[in-house]
C-alpha positions as CSV (number, residue, x, y, z in Angstrom):
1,X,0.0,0.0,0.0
2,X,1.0,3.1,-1.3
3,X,0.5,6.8,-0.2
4,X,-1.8,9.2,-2.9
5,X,0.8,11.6,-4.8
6,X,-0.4,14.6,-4.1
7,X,-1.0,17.8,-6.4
8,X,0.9,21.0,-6.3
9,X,-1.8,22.8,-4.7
10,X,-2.6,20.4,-2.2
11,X,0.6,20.5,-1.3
12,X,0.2,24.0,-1.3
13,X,-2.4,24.3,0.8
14,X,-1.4,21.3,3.1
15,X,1.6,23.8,4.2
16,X,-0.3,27.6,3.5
17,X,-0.1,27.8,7.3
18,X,3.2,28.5,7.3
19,X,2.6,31.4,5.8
20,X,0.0,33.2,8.6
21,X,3.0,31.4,11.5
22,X,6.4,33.4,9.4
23,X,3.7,36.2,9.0
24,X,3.3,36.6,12.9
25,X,6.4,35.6,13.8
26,X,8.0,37.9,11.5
27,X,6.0,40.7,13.1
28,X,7.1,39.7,16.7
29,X,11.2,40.0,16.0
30,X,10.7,43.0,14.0
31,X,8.4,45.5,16.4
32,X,8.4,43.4,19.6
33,X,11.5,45.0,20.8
34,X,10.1,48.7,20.0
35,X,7.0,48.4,21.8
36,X,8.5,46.5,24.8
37,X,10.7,49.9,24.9
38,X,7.6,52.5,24.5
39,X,6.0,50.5,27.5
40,X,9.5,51.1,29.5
41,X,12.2,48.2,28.8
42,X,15.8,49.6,29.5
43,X,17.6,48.8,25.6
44,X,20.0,47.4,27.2
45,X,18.2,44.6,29.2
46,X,15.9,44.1,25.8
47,X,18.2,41.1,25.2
48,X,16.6,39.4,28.3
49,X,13.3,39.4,26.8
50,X,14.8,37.6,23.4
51,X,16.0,34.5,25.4
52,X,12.7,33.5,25.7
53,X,12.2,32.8,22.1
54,X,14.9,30.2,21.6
55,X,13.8,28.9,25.8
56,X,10.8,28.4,24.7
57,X,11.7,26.7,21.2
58,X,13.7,24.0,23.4
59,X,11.2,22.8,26.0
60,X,7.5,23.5,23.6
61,X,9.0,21.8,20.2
62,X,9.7,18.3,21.6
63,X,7.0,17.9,24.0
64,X,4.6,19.2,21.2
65,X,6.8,17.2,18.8
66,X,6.2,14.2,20.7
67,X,2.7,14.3,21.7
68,X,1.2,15.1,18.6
69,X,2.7,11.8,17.1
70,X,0.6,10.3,20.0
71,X,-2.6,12.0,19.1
72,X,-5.7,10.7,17.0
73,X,-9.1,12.5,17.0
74,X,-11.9,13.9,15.6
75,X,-9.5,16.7,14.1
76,X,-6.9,14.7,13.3
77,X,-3.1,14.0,14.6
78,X,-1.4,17.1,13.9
79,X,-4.5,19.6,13.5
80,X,-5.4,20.0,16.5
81,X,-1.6,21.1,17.9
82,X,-1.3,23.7,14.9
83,X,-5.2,25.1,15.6
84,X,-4.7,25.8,19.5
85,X,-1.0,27.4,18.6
86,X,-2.5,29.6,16.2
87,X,-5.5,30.7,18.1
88,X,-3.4,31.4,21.1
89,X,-0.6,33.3,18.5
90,X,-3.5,35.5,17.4
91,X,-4.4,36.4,20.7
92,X,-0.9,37.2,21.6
93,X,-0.5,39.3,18.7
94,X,-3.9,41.5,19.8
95,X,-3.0,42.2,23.0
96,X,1.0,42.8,23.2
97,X,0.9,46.3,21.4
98,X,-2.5,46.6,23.4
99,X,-1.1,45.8,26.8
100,X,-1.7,49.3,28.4
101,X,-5.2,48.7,29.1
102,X,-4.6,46.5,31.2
103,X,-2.2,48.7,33.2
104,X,-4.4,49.1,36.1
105,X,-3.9,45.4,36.9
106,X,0.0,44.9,35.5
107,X,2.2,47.1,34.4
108,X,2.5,47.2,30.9
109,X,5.8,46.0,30.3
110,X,4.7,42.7,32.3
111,X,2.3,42.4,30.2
112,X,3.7,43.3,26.8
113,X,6.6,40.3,28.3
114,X,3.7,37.8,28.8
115,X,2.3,38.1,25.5
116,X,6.0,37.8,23.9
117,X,5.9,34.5,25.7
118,X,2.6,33.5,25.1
119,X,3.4,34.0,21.4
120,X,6.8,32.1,21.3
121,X,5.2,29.3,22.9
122,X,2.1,29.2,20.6
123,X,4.5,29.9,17.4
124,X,6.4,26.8,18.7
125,X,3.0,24.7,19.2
126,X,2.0,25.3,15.6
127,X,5.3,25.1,13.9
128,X,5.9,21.8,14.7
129,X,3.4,19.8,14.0
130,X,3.2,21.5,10.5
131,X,6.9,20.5,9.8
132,X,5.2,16.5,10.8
133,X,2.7,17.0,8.7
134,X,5.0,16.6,5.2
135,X,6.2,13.4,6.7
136,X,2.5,11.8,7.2
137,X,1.0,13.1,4.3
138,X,3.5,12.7,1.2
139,X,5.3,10.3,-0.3
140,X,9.0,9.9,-0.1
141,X,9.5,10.4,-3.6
142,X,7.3,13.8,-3.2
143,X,8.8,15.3,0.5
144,X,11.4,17.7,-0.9
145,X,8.8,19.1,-2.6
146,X,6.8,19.4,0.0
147,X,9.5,21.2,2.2
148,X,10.7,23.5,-1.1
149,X,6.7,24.8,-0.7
150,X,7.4,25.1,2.7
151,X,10.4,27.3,2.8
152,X,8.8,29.4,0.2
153,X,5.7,30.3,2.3
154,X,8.0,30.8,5.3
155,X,9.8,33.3,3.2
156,X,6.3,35.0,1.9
157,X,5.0,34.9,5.3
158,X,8.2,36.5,6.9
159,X,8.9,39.4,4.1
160,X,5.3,40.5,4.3
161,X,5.5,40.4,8.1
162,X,8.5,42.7,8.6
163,X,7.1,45.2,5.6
164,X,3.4,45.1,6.9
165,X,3.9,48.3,9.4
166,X,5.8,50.2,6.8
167,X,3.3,49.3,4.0
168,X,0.4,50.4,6.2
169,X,2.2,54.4,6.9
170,X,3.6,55.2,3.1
171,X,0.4,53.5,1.3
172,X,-2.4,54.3,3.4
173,X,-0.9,56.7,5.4
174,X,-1.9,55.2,8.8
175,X,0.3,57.4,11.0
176,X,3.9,55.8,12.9
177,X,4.2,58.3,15.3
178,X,2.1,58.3,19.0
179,X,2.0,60.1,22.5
180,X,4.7,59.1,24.8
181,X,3.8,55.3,26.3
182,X,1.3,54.4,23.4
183,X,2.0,52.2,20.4
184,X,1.5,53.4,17.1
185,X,-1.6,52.8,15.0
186,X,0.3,51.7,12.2
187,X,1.6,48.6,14.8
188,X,-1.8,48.1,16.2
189,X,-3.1,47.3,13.0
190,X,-0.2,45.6,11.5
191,X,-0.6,43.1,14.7
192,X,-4.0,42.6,14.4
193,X,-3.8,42.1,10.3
194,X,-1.2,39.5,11.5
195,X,-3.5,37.6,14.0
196,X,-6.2,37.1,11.2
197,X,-4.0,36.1,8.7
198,X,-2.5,33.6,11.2
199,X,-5.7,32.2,11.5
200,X,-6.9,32.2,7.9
201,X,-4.1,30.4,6.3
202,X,-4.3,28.0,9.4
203,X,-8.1,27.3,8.4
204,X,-7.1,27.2,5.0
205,X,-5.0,24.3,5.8
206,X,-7.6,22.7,8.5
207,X,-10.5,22.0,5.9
208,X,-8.4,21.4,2.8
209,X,-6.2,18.8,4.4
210,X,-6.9,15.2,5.0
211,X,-4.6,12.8,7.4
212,X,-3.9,9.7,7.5
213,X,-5.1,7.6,10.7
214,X,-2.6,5.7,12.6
215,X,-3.6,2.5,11.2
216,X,-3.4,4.2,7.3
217,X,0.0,5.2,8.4
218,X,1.0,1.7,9.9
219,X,0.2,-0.2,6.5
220,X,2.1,2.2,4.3
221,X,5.5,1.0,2.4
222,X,7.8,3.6,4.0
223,X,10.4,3.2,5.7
224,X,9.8,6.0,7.7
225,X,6.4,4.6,8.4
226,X,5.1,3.5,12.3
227,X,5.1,-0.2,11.2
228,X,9.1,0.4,11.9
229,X,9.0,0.8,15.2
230,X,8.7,-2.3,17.2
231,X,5.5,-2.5,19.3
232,X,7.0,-4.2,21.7
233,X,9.3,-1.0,23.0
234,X,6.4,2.4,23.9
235,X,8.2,5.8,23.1
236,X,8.7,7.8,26.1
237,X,8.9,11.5,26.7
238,X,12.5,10.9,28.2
239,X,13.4,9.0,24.9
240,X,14.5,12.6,23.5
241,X,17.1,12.8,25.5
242,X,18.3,9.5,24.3
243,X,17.8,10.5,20.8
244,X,20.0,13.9,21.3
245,X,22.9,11.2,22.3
246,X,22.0,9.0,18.9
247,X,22.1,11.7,16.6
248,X,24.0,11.1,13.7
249,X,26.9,13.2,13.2
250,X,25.6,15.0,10.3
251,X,22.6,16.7,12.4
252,X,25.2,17.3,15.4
253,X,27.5,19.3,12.8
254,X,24.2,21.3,11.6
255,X,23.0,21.9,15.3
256,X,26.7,23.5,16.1
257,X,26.0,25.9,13.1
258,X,22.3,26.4,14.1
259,X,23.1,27.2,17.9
260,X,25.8,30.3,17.1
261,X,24.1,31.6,13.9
């Protein structure tokens, strides 16, 4: 048994949600550090706040990573990991550059620092499973494909993300400039733009996308397929630590490049 070979635009819109993720995430690194200083980070502590990116990276991706190749239901295996991500992404995006109305609670740079988290976190949650998601669904003979569409998206998504708040004050003149402690409207907008595409191109994905259940998967001729793995021996959480030590020597090479560039 065979997996179907898929069509350029299924493959398409099997990874479009990459797209709304680079989008958002592109937005973060390119405005989070200016409105973290409008709502009163010292610049030179700013690099704290950035730590938690990468943190959060580590300890969400294999947990998620993990799980999700546990999970089977109504929604699917992957679907539901990338659907809560993004909905918790978008609300991240909303409220950061609108954290001073809650300032009567927390100060706003608390705030503005829990959102950043929130959305590194969520970006994390939905990113992963995605990635998965070319391995489930596509044939060997059809996977670098899959990732070339990938890459692509991620670079749509993350050009149109860092242009957005520019685009928005030289197009339609939506002003950049605010009163002392407020965020501009032009990254208001852009943020909330962001959100919605976030959860469009995930939607887009969600009902155009079919998966394979876990006993599809286990009859599949792939070598990478679940029938590999001897039922005998259950995958554990701690087995990721055993996996870092296994790691061929190619990947190790690559994660020495990835970790100081």
């Amino acid at each position: 048994m065979e997996k179907r070979k898929l069509s350029f635009w299924e493959i398409w819109n099997m990874s479009f949600g990459f797209l709304g993720i680079q989008m958002g995430f592109a937005l973060q690194n390119a405005n989070a550090s200016r409105i973290l200083q409008i709502f009163g980070a010292d610049v030179h502590e700013l690099s704290w706040f950035w730590i938690i990116a990468p943190l959060m990276g580590l300890i969400v991706q294999p947990i998620i990573g993990h799980y999700s190749d546990k999970t089977w239901g109504k929604l699917g295996r992957r679907k539901p990991f990338f659907l809560v991500g993004a909905i918790l992404a978008s609300v991240g995006l909303i409220l950061m550059p609108q954290a001073n109305i809650f300032i009567s609670v927390l100060p706003a740079l608390w705030v503005g620092a829990g959102m950043l988290m929130i959305m590194d976190a969520s970006f994390n949650i939905a990113m992963e499973p995605f990635r998965a998601l070319v391995g489930d669904n596509l044939r060997t003979d059809q996977r670098t494909a899959g990732f070339s569409i990938q890459t692509s998206l991620i670079g749509f998504g993350a050009v149109i993300g860092s242009a957005l708040p520019y685009v928005l004050t030289k197009w339609f003149d939506i002003s950049n400039n605010a009163v002392p402690g407020s965020i501009p409207l032009n990254l208001k907008l852009s943020f909330i733009i962001g959100a919605a595409v976030l959860i469009g191109s995930i939607l887009v994905t969600l009902f155009t996308t079919t998966e394979y259940s876990p006993e599809e998967l286990a009859n599949f001729e792939d070598p990478q397929s679940e029938k590999d793995i001897p039922t005998e021996e259950k995958s554990k959480l701690t087995d990721i630590f055993t996996d870092f030590a296994k790691m061929p020597t190619t990947m190790r090479q690559l994660s020495w490049v990835q970790f100081f560039f």
